[in-house]
C-alpha positions in Angstrom: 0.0 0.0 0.0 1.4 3.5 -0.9 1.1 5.3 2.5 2.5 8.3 3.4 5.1 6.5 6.2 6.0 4.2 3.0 6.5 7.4 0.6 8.7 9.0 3.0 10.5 5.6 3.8 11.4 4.8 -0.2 12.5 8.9 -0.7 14.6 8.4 2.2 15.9 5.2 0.6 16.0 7.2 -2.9 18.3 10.0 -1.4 20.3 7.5 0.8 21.4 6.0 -2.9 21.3 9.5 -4.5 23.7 10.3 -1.2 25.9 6.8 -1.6 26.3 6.6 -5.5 25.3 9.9 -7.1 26.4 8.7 -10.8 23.6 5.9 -10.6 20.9 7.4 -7.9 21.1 10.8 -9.3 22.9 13.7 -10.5 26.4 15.8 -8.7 26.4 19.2 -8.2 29.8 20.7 -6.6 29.6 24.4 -6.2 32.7 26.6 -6.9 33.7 27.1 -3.0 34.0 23.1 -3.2 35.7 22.9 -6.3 38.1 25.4 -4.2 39.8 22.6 -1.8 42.3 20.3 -2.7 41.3 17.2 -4.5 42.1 15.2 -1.4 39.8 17.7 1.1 37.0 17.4 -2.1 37.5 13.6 -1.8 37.1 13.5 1.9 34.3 15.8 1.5 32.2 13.4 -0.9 32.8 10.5 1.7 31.7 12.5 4.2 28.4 13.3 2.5 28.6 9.4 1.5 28.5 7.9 5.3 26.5 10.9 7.0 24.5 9.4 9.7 24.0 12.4 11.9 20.2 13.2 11.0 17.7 14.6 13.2 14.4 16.3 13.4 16.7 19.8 13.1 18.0 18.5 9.5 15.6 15.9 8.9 11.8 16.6 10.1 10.6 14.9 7.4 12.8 11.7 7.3 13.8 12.2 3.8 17.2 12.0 4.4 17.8 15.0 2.1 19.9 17.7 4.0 22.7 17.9 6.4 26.0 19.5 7.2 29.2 18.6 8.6 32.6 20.6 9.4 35.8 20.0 7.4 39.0 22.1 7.7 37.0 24.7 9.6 34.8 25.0 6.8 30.2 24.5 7.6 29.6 21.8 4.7 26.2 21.6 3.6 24.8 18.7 1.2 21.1 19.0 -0.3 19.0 16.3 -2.4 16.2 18.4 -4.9 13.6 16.4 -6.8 13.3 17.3 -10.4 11.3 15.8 -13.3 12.8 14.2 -15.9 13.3 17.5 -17.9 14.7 19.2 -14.6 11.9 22.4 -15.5 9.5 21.4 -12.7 9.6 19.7 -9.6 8.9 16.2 -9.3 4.8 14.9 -8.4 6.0 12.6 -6.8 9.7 12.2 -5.5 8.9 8.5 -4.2 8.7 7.6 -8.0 12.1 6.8 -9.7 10.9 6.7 -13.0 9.4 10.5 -12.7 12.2 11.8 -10.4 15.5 13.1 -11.4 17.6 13.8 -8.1 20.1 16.3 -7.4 22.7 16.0 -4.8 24.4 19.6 -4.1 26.8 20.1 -2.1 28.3 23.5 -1.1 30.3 25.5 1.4 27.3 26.9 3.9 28.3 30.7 3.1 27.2 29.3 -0.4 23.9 29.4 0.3 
């Protein structure tokens, strides 16, 4: 049955994917204060986004799983999941739905946003 608790469970399973694997679960977007670091801080920054754990109903009131943030080098990290359609004009109807969701993972320095 497609209930709302099982909607929010599969988006939350969507993103964790999306989060995990972004080439397969959805698309990468690194912003330019990213793309700043070295490539080893970048790297540890994508596995830090890949193994983030820390949610809570401050970053997570919906159980998504589509937000949090982290500190490296000093730096507030944030990391955001959006739900496009497939033509990435509009929103998805229904971000539970792979088929009709495009997801993209940003991640950016917090002063980025």
């Amino acid at each position: 049955m497609n209930t709302p608790a099982n909607q929010t469970a599969r988006i939350a399973q969507l993103n964790d994917l999306c989060r995990r694997a972004p080439g397969v679960g959805g698309r990468l977007v690194i912003t330019q204060g990213i793309r700043a670091f070295s490539a080893a801080d970048q790297s540890a920054i994508r596995e830090k986004v890949e193994t983030f754990d820390a949610f809570s109903e401050d970053c997570d009131p919906y159980g998504e799983r589509d937000f949090g943030s982290f500190t490296h080098n000093g730096e507030l990290i944030y990391w955001k999941i959006d739900y496009y359609d497939p033509s990435l004009t509009h929103g998805s109807e229904d971000p539970s739905d792979p088929h009709q969701t495009v997801r993209v993972l940003t991640i950016l320095l917090a002063s980025e946003y």
